[in-house]
C-alpha positions in Angstrom: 14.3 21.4 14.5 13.5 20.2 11.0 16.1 17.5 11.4 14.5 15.9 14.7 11.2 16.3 13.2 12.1 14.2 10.2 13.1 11.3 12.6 10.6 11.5 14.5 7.8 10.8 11.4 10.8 7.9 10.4 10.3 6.4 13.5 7.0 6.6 13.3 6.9 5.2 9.8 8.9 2.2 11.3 6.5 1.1 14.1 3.8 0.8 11.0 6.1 -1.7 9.1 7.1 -3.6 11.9 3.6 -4.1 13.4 1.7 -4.0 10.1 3.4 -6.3 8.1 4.4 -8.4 11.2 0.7 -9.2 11.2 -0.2 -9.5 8.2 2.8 -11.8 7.7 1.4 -14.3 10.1 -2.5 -14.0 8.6 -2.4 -16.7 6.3 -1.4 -19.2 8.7 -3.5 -17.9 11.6 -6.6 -18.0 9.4 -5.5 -21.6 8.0 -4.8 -23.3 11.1 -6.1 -21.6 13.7 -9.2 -20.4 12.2 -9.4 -23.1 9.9 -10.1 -20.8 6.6 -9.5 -22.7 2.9 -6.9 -21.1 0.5 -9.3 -19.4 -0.9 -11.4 -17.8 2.0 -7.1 -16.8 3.7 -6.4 -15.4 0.2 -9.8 -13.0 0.2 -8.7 -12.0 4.0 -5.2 -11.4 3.6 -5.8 -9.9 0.1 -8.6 -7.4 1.7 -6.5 -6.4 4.9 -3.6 -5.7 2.6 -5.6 -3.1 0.2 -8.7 -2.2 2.6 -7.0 -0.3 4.7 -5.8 2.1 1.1 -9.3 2.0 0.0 -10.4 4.2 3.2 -8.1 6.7 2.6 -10.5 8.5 1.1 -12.4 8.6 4.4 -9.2 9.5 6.0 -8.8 12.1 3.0 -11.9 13.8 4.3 -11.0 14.2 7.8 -7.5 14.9 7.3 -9.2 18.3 4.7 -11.9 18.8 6.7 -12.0 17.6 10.3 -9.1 17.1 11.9 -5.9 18.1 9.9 -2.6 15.5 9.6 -1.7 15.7 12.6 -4.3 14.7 14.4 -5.6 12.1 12.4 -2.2 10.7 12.3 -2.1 10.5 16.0 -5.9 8.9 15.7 -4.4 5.9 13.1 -1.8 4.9 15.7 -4.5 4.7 18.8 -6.4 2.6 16.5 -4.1 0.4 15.4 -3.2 -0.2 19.2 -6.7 -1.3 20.1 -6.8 -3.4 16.7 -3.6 -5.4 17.5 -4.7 -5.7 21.0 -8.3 -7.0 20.0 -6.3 -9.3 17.8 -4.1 -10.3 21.2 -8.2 -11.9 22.6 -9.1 -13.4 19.1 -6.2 -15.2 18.9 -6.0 -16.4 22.4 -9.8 -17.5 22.0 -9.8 -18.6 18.7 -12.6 -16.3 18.3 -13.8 -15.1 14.3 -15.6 -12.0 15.5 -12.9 -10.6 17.4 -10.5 -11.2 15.2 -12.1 -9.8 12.1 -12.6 -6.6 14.2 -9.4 -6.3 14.8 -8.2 -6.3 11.7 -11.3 -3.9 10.3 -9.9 -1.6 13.0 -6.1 -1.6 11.8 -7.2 -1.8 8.3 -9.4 1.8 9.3 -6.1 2.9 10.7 -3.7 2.5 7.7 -6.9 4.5 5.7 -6.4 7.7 8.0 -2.7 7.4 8.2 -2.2 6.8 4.1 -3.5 10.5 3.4 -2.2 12.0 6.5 1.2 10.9 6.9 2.7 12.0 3.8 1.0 15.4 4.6 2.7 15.9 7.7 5.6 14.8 6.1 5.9 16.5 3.6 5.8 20.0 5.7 8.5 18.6 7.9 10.9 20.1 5.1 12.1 23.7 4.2 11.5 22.8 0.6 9.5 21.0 -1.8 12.5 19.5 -3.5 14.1 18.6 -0.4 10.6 16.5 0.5 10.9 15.0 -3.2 14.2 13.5 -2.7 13.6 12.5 0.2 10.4 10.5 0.5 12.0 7.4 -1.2 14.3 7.3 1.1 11.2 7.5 3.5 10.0 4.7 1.6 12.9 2.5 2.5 12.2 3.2 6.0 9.3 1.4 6.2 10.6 -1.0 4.1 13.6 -1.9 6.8 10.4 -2.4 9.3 8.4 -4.7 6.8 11.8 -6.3 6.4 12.3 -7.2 10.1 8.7 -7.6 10.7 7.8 -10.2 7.7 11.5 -12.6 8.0 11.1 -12.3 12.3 7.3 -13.1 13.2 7.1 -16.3 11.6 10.0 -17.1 14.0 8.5 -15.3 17.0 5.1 -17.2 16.4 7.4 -20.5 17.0 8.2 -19.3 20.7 5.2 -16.7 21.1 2.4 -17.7 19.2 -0.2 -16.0 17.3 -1.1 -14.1 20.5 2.5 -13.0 21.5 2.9 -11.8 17.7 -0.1 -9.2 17.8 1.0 -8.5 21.2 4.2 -7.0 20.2 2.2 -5.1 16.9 0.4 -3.5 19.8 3.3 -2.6 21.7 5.1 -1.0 18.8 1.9 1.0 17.7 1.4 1.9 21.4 5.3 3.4 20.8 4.4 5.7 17.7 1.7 7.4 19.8 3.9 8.2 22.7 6.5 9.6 19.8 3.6 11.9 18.7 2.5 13.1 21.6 6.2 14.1 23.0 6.6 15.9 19.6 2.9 17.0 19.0 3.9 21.0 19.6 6.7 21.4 16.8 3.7 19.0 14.6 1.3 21.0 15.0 3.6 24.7 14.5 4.8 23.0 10.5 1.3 21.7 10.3 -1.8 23.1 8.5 -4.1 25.7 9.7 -6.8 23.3 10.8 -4.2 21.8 12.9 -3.6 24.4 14.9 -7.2 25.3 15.9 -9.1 23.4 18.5 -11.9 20.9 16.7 -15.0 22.3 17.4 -18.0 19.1 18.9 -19.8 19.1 15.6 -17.3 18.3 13.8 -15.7 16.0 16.2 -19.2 14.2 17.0 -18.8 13.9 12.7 -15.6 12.4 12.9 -16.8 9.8 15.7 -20.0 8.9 13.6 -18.0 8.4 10.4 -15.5 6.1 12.1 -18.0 4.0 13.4 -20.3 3.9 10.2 -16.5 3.1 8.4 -15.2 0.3 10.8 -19.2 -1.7 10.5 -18.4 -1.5 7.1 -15.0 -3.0 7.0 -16.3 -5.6 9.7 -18.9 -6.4 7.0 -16.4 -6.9 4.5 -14.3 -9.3 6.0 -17.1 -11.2 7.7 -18.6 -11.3 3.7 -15.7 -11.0 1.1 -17.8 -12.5 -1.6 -20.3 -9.2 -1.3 -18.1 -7.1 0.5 -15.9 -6.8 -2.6 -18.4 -5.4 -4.4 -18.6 -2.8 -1.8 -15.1 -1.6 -3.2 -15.7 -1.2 -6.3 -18.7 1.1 -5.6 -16.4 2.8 -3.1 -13.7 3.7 -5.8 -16.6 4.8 -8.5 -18.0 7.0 -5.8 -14.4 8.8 -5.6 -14.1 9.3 -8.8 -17.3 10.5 -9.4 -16.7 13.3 -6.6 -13.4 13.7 -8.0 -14.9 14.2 -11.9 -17.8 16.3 -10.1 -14.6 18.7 -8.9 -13.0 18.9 -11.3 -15.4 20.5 -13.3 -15.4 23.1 -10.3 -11.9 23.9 -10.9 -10.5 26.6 -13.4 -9.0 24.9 -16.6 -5.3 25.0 -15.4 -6.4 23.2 -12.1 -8.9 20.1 -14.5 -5.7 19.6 -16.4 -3.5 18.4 -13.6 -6.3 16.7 -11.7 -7.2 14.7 -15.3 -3.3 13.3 -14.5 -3.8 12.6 -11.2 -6.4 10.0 -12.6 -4.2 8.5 -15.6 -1.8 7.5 -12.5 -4.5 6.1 -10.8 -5.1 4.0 -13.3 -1.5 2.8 -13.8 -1.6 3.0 -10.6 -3.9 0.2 -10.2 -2.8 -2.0 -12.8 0.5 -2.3 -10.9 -0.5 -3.0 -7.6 -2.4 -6.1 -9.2 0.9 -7.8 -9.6 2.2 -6.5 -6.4 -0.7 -7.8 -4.6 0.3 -11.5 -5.6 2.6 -11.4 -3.4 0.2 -11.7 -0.3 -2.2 -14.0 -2.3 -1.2 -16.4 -5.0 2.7 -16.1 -4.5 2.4 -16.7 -0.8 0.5 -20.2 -1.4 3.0 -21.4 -4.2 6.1 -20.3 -1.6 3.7 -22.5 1.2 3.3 -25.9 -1.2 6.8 -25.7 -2.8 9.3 -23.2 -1.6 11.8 -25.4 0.4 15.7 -25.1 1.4 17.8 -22.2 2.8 18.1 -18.6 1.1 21.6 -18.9 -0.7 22.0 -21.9 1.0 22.5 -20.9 4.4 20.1 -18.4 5.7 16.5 -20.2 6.9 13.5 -18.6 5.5 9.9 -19.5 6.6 8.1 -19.9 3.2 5.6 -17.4 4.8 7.7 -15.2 5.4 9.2 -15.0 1.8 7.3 -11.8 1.7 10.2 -10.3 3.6 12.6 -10.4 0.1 10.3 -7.5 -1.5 11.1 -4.8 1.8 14.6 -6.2 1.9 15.2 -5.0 -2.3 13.1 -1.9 -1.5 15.9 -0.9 1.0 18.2 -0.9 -1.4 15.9 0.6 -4.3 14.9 4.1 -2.5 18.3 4.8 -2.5 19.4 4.0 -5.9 16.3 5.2 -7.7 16.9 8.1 -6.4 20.2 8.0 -7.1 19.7 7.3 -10.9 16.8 9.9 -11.4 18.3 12.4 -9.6 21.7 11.9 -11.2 19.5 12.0 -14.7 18.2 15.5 -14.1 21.4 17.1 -13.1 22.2 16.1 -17.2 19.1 17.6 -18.5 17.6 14.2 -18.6 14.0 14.2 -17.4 11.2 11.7 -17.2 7.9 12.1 -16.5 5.9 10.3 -13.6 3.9 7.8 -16.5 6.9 7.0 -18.0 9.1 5.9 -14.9 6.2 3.8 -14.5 6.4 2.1 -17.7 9.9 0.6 -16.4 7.7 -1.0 -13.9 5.8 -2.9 -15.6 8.8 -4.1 -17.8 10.2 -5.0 -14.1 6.8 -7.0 -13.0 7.1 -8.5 -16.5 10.5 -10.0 -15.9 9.3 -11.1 -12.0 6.6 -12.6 -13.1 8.4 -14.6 -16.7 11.1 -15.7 -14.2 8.0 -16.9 -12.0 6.3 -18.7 -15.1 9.3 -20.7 -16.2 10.1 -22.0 -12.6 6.7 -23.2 -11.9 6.6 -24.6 -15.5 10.0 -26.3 -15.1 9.6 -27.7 -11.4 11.1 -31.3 -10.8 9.0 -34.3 -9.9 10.4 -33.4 -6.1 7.8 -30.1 -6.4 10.1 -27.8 -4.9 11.5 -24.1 -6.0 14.3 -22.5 -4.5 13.9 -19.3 -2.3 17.0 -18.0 -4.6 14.2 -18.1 -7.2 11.8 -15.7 -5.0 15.2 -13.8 -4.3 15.3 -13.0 -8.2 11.6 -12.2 -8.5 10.7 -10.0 -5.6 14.1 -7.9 -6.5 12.3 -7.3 -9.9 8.5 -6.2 -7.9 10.6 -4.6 -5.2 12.3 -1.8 -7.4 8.8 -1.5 -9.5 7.2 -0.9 -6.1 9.2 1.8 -5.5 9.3 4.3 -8.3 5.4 3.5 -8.4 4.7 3.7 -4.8 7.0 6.8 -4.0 7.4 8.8 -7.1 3.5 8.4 -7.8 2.5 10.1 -4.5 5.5 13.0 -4.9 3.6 13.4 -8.3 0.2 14.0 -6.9 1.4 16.6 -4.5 3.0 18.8 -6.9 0.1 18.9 -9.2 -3.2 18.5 -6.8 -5.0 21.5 -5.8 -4.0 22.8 -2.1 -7.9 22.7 -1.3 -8.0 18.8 -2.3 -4.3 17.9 -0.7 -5.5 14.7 1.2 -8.3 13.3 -0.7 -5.8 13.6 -3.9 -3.8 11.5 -2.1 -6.1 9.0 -1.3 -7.5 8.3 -4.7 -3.7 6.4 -4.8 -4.5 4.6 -1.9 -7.7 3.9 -3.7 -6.7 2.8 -6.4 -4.2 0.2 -3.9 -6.9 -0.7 -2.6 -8.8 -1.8 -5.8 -6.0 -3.4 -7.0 -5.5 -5.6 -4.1 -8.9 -7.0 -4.3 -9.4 -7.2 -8.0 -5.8 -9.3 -7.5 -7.3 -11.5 -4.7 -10.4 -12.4 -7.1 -8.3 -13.8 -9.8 -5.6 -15.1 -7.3 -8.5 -17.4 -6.1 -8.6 -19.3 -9.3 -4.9 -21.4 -8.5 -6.4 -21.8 -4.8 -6.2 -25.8 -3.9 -9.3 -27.5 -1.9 -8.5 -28.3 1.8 -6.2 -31.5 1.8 -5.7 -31.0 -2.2 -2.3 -32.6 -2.6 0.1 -30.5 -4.4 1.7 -32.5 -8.0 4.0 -31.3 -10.6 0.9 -31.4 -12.9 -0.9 -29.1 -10.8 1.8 -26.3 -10.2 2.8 -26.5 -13.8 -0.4 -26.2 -15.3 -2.4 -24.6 -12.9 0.5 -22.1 -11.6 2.0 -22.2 -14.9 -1.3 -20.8 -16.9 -2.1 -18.6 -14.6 1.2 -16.7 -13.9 2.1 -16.8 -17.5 -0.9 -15.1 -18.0 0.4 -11.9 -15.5 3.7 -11.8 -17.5 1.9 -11.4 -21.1 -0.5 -8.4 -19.8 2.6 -7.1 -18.0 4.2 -6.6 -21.1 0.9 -5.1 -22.9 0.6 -2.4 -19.6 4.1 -1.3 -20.8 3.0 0.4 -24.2 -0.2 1.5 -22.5 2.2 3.3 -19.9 4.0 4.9 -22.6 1.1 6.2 -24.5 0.1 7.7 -21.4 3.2 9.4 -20.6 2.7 11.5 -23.6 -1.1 12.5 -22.7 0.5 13.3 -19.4 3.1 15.4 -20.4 0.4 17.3 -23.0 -2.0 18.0 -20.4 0.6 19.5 -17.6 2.2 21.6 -20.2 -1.2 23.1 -21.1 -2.0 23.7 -17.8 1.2 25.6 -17.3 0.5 27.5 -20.8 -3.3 28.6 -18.9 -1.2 29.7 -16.1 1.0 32.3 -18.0 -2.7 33.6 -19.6 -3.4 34.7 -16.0 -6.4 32.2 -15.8 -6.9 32.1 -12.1 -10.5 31.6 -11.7 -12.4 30.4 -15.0 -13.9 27.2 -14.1 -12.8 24.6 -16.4 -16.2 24.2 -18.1 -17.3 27.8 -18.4 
């Protein structure tokens, strides 16, 4: 059972990279030419709808705790981003704004409930904790084969199918995750939680509908008004952590300790997913304006789709991170969480140095090779991974049961903040409409600006360091206020 329950979350996990990134893939040019956004306008959209979504995981945190369970709201996310795609399907076909902004406010609501709830389910699809551990990366590289397909094919689909016939089949695929769901909703719903297994009772499902409207008006919003509406995530992120300061004063020493980790990681966290965020903003416009030629001169890559190079590493890095770490603790070798992350951002470092001296060094010709992108996003990609996977396996083993899913979603969060604080400053290399692109202009302008990334890259490394060893401190006192007995002394009495 256990077995067919795993693939049956994988394939799941699939349909949302294949759709998701399929779309968001095919933004920039949508909102270029067929809504006829400026670079920097595209860059705020594409920016938001890659890190919204994350930044309502904390909604999706509270109904997963207190509404509906993971199931459930898991089942909720695909439905929604069905109707988002599909709503896409009439924008596109219409050329219409509104519509098309709420379709993406509704798939961006979707990813928020599925980011908490998914790895929740997940997780209790396994006999073990270790067994979920070792395994998530590899779930990791599952969506990463979908983002794969989904970012290198829809720029070639929209050639035959257009913008319309791209959502279209997002919708199609989303459609095919519920079904999945459904058919394997019983054996869910028996490894689930508790609140999964009782019926919702109208109060709080009449809650649950009131929230998810008040949450997608506010996404709308946002993407109808990126200059305000980012400001709207930042008080979105204090708010969580406020609540999530305000509980851990609640909780018994032991409990304060692990939380405090939770938010150091955010705030690597964060840092991190500023560079990886580039990739949908800034790095997508330099691969528009000068990435030309044939991926190791034979296979033909839309300079759009570039994008597809970071899923295509991250296949191969679940595997062998887990490899290497695993094959590190069988020797007595062990890590912490921080400190895995630290290689990261020597990895963005090198990404983003290779990235400064090709822009710096471009011919007269203004062209870069996609074997140059092939280089970088292999650097981001296995970054990505031991942050995105190992950071959320972290948070489980040291949250409190009681504050599971909104634990997780302060990750998501902090995505989420990353992605639009990376958006703001990606608009400072955006070109005016009909701007023509010079060597001056990429080597200064791109040049500055991305040499600028690798430098604080290299600073985030010692700060990662340092905060390993805080990290390790504070888990190793919680553990000592665990053999004390302390079960129940709030962490300020």
């Amino acid at each position: 059972m256990w077995n067919r329950l795993n693939k049956s979350m994988m394939f799941c996990q699939m349909m949302f990279g294949l759709s998701f990134y399929g779309v968001m893939v095919i933004l920039t040019r949508f909102f270029l030419e067929d809504l006829q956004y400026n670079e920097a306008d595209t860059m705020m959209i594409v920016g938001a709808f890659s890190s919204i979504g994350p930044l309502f995981a904390i909604a999706g945190g509270f109904i997963v705790d207190k509404f509906l369970g993971s199931k459930r709201a898991l089942t909720f996310s695909y439905i929604s981003f069905t109707l988002g795609y599909a709503l896409l399907v009439f924008g596109a076909s219409i050329k219409s704004v509104p519509l098309s902004l709420v379709g993406i406010a509704l798939a961006s609501y979707a990813r928020g409930l599925m980011s908490p709830s998914y790895p929740s389910l997940y997780k209790r699809t396994f006999q073990s904790q270790e067994d979920f551990e070792n395994c998530y990366p590899i779930n990791y590289s599952v969506n990463n084969i979908g983002a794969l397909l989904g970012q290198y094919l829809y720029p070639i689909f929209v050639l035959g199918i257009g913008f319309t016939g791209g959502f279209a089949l997002s919708a199609v695929m989303a459609a095919l995750a519920v079904v999945v769901l459904f058919v394997f909703n019983k054996p869910l719903v028996e490894v689930g939680e508790n609140i999964d297994k009782d019926p919702v009772p109208f109060k709080q499902m009449a809650m649950f509908i009131v929230l998810t409207i008040a949450m997608l008006g506010m996404v709308f919003f946002m993407f109808s008004d990126m200059e305000t509406g980012q400001y709207v995530v930042y008080a979105i992120a204090a708010s969580a952590v406020l609540y999530f300061f305000a509980q851990m004063f609640k909780a018994t020493r032991s409990e304060a300790l692990r939380m405090g980790t939770i938010l150091i990681m955010g705030v690597l966290t964060t840092a991190f997913f500023v560079y990886y965020g580039q990739m949908m903003t800034s790095m997508t416009m330099v691969t528009i304006n000068t990435m030309r030629g044939e991926l190791l001169g034979f296979i033909p890559l839309a300079p759009e789709a570039s994008m597809a190079l970071n899923p295509l590493w991250c296949i191969v890095a679940g595997p062998a991170i887990t490899a290497i770490f695993t094959s590190m603790e069988k020797r007595g070798i062990s890590w912490s969480t921080a400190t895995k992350t630290s290689i990261s951002f020597i990895l963005a470092a090198a990404a983003f140095g290779v990235l400064t001296m090709a822009v710096k060094g471009i011919g007269e010709d203004v062209v870069i090779s996609p074997n140059v992108f092939l280089v970088i996003h292999g650097f981001l990609a296995f970054g990505e991974v031991i942050v995105g996977s190992l950071v959320v396996a972290f948070i489980l083993s040291v949250a409190p049961k009681r504050m599971e899913g909104f634990s997780v979603s302060l990750f998501y969060i902090a995505m989420a903040l990353s992605g639009i604080v990376g958006a703001v400053i990606s608009g400072t290399v955006a070109m005016e409409k009909g701007q023509e692109v010079t060597q001056q202009f990429v080597q200064t302008v791109y040049g500055n600006y991305f040499g600028m990334l690798t430098m604080a890259a290299v600073a985030m490394v010692a700060v990662a360091l340092v905060a390993s060893v805080i990290v390790r401190r504070m888990l190793a006192a919680a553990d000592d206020c665990d053999k004390e007995g302390e079960v129940a002394t709030p962490a300020m009495a």
